[in-house]
C-alpha positions, 0 to 999 in steps of 0.5 A: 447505515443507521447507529444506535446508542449501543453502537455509538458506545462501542464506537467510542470504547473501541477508540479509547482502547485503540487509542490506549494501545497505539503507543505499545503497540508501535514498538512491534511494528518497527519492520513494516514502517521501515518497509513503509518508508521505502515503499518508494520501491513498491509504487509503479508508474504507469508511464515514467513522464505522467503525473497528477499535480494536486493543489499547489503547496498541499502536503508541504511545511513551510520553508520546505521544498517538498513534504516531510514527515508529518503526524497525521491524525485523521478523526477516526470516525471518519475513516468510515470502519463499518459499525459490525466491525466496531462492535466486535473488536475481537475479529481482528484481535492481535493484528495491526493494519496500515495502509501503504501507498504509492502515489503517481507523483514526480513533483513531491505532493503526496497528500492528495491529487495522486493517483495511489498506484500502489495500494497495499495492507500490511498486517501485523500479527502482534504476537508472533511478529508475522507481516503479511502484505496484500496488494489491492489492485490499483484498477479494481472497481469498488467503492471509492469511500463516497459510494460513487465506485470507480477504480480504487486508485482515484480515491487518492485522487479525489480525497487524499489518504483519508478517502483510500482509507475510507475506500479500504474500510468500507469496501475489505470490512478492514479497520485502518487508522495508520498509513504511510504515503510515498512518492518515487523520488528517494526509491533510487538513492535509498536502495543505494543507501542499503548496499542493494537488493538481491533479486532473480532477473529472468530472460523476460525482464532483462529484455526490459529492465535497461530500456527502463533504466536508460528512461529514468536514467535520461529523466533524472540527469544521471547514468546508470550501470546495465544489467547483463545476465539473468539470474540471481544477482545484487542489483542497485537503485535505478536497476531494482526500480527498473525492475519494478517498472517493467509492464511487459511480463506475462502476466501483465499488471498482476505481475508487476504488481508482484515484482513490487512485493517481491522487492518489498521482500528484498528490501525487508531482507536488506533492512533486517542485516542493517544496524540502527546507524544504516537504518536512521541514515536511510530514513532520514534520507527519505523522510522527504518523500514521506507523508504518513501518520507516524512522527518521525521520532515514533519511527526512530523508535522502531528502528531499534527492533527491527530484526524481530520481525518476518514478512511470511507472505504476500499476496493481491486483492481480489483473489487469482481465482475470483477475479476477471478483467473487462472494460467497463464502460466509460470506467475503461479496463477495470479488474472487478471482483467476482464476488466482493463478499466472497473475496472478503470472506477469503482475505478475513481467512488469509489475513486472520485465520477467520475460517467462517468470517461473515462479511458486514451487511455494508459489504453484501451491498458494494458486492451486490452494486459492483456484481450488478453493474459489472454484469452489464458487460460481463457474463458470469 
């Protein structure tokens, strides 16, 4: 898209006031941080023994045995937020975006060479407090922030946060420059290091959830505790990341994808009781495993309020009733967007209350490419 001199203007003035409002701004976001730390929670593998290994020694310190907490500061004219957005600010007035990712690492490399299998938005309405959580689903076809399209999972892959950034900028009309990447490893310990997460273990899952366990428990040398009987109960680390690995739900990968807001859920729940000495334990505790645009110091900080805040609602992307599944071609078993201009539309309204939002003309374009492409294996 071509920029003009109004545009450059509007650009730069919407950095300044970002830039200025960032460090007001992060004392009201205390409750998704903390959510972001954990995340470890949210992100599902597709096989427990699959990994990607990206270059070795990326996304560590030196003297370090895996990555730490660092201040990412990505340029925030790469991060590819369209020019319709940057010239009218006040669409999302009020709200603060990040990006969480999940990444399908075991080796504790999270910068890049991963697949995201957990994508998520996290909106916070700075006035009220209200967090709402969309997942994107990791095998939606859309434009991977390069205008090469694929599943939105491999934009981690190929460039790190700040192309799943881009990829979400581009493809949602979003306005991301925060995000908070984690791999699974500290999932386990830092459930533990809450007392444990109530959640609802039904017939179908409990079918399930002790053969997850016994795998992960045989992976990582340690024993586990079975999960005898349905209903609502406390469930520890390795059971409650059982729970969120579990692919055989009707409903299949929507499904899953919904456990792991379920669990975010519970966790929030969990991290709400806990006082600031539990809360530091377990961010310290996790820190390793985190990679993310917050200093350490920045989270500490937030820690302090986190009983202020409410996650009201979750939800995926695309919509349940503009979405369908297919194999495309070499592109393999995609979820595709019926429409990606009206899905925008839809998650503009759920996110922001924008009733009649117009969707950029970036946007119209991927939606066009994507209607076109998927048609060739699709009837609409």
């Amino acid at each position: 898209m071509a920029n003009n001199g109004n545009q450059s203007t509007a650009k730069n003035t919407s950095k300044r006031t970002k830039r200025k409002k960032r460090n007001r701004m992060i004392i009201f976001a205390v409750e998704i941080v903390v959510i972001a730390l954990l995340l470890g929670a949210l992100w599902m593998l597709k096989d427990f023994g699959t990994a990607n290994t990206p270059p070795s020694g990326e996304g560590q310190e030196a003297g370090t045995k895996g990555p730490t907490i660092l201040d990412v500061d990505f340029d925030e004219d790469n991060l590819a937020i369209n020019d319709q957005i940057l010239e009218k600010p006040e669409i999302m007035e009020g709200y603060w975006n990040i990006a969480l990712f999940g990444v399908d690492s075991r080796t504790g490399e999270l910068v890049k060479g991963t697949l995201s299998d957990a994508i998520m938005i996290a909106s916070v309405n700075l006035s009220t407090g209200d967090i709402k959580l969309v997942s994107i689903y990791r095998d939606t076809y859309l434009n991977l922030g390069n205008d090469k399209y694929g599943k939105c999972n491999s934009a981690y892959s190929y460039g790190g946060a700040e192309q799943a950034i881009k990829m979400l900028n581009m493809n949602l009309d979003m306005n991301i420059t925060e995000f908070v990447t984690v791999g699974f490893d500290g999932l386990a310990a830092t459930i533990d290091a809450l007392g444990g997460v109530w959640l609802d273990v039904d017939e179908e899952e409990l079918e399930h959830i002790n053969n997850y366990q016994k795998t992960m428990a045989e992976d990582m040398q340690v024993s586990y505790v079975p999960v005898e009987e349905t209903g609502y109960q406390l469930l520890n680390g390795l059971q409650a990341t059982a729970y969120c690995r579990i692919r055989y739900r009707t409903g299949n990968d929507f499904a899953r994808a919904a456990a792991q807001r379920e669990v975010l859920q519970a966790i929030a729940d969990e991290a709400k009781k806990a006082d600031l000495a539990t809360l530091t334990r377990v961010i310290n505790d996790v820190s390793p495993y985190v990679y993310t645009s917050f200093s350490m110091d920045e989270i500490l900080e937030l820690a302090k309020d986190a009983a202020k805040y409410n996650l009201v609602d979750t939800t995926g992307f695309p919509q349940s009733d503009m979405r369908g599944t297919a194999t495309l071609g070499a592109k393999g078993s995609c979820v595709y967007a019926v429409d990606l201009e009206d899905n925008v539309k839809w998650l503009h309204e759920y996110l922001f209350g924008e009733v009649d939002y117009e969707p950029s003309d970036a946007v119209k374009e991927y939606s066009d490419i994507i209607h076109d492409f998927v048609g060739q294996y699709v009837e609409f």
